[in-house]
C-alpha positions in Angstrom: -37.2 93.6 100.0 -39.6 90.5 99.5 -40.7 88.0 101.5 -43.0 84.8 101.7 -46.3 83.5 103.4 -46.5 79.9 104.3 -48.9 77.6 106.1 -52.2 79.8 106.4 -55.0 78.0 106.9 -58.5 78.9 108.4 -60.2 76.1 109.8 -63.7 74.6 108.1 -65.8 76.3 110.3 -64.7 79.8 109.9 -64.2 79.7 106.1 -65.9 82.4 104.7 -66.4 85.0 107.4 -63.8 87.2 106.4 -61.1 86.0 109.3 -58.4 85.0 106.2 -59.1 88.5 104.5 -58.4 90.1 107.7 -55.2 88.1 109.1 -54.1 88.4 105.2 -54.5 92.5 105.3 -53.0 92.5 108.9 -49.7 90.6 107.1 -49.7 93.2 104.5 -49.4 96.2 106.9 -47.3 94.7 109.1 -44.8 94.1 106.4 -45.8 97.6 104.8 -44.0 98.9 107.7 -41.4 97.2 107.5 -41.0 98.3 104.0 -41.4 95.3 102.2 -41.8 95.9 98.6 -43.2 92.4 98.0 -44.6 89.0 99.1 -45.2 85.3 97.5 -46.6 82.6 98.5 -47.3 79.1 97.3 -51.1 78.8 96.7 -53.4 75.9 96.6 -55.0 76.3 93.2 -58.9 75.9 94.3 -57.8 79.5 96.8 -56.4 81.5 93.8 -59.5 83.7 93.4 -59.3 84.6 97.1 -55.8 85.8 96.5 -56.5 87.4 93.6 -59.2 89.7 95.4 -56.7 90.8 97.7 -54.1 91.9 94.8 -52.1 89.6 94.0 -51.2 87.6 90.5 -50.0 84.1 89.2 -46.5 83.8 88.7 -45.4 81.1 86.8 -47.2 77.2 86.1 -48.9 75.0 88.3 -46.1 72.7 90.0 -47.2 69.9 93.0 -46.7 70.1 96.7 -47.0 67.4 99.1 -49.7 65.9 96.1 -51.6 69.0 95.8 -51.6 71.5 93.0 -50.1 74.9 94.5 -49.2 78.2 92.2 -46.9 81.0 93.4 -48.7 84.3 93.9 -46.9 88.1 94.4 -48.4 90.8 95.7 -46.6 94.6 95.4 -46.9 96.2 98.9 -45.1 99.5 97.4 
């Protein structure tokens, strides 16, 4: 089982304090219970390193969204 992550966001203010790690790790062990073996999501590229930190790895090339460049990330939960 997979499935995908859209539409996070933390607003300006809050960037850095740790709130996206922790809603991001509250996603993962939600869907670790429900026995998800894997998630994606379409990443804005100047956020890659912060998803990289939290396990997952670049799949594929850059490709545009909405006029911003985006990469797909995957994460293994199991």
């Amino acid at each position: 089982l997979f499935r995908s992550v859209e539409r996070v966001s933390v607003i300006p203010e809050h960037r850095g304090s740790g709130v996206g790690k922790e809603l991001m790790m509250a996603i993962h062990d939600h869907l670790q219970d429900l026995e998800v073996e894997e998630l994606y999501l379409d990443a804005q590229t100047h956020v890659k390193n912060f998803y990289e930190k939290l396990g997952y790895t670049q799949e594929g090339e850059v490709f545009e969204e909405v006029g911003i460049p985006h990469i797909v990330m995957v994460k293994r939960l199991r």
